[in-house]
C-alpha positions in Angstrom: 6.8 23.9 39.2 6.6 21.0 41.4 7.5 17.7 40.5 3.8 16.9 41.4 2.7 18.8 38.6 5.1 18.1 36.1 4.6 13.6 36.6 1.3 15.2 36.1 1.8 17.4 32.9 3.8 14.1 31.5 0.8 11.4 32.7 -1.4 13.6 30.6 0.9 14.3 27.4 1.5 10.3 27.4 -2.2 9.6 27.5 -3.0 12.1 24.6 0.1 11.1 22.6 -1.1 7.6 22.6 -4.8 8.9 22.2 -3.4 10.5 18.7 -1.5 7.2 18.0 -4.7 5.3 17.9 -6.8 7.3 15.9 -3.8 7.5 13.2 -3.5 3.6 13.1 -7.5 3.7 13.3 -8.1 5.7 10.3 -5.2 3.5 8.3 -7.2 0.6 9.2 -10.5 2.1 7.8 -8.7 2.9 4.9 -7.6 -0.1 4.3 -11.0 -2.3 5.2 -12.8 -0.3 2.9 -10.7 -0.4 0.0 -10.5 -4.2 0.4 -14.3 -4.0 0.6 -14.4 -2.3 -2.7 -12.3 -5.6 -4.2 -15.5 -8.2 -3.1 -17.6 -8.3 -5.3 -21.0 -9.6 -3.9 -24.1 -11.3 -6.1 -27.3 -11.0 -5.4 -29.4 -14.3 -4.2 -32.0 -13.9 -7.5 -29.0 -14.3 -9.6 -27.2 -17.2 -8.2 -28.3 -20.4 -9.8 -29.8 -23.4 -7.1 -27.0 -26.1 -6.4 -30.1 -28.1 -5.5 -33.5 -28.1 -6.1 -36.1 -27.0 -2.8 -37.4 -30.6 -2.2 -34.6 -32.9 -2.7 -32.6 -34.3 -0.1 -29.4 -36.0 -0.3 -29.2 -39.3 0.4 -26.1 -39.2 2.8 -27.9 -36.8 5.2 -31.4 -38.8 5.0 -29.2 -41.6 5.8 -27.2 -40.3 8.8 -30.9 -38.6 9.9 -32.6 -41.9 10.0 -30.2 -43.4 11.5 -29.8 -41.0 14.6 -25.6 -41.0 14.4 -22.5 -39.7 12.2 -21.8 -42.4 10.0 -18.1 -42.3 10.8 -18.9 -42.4 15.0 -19.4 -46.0 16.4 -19.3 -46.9 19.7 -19.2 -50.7 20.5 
């Protein structure tokens, strides 16, 4: 065989070696995302109590509205 063919036969064994190689750490990684998936437990939005009720405000944002700037930004 030809040296040619042979760079050529070892161009194509590297590319499907590291083809193999990243399904393998592919599938670990799917494995491992959906186990950790299986840890979260998620609730749904009817059962999660209001931190605030639908027409209040607070008084910090109303303030920092009004006033058209960050309360802690002041340029002089």
């Amino acid at each position: 065989m030809s040296v040619w063919l042979w760079i050529l036969v070892g161009v194509a064994a590297f590319f499907a070696a590291s083809l193999l190689v990243g399904l393998f750490v592919a599938a670990i990684l799917a494995k491992l995302g959906q186990e950790f998936s299986e840890l979260i437990e998620f609730d749904p939005l009817e059962s999660s109590p209001l931190t605030h009720p639908p027409g209040s405000k607070g008084s910090v944002a109303e303030e920092r509205l009004i006033a058209g700037r960050s309360a802690g930004l002041r340029l002089e």
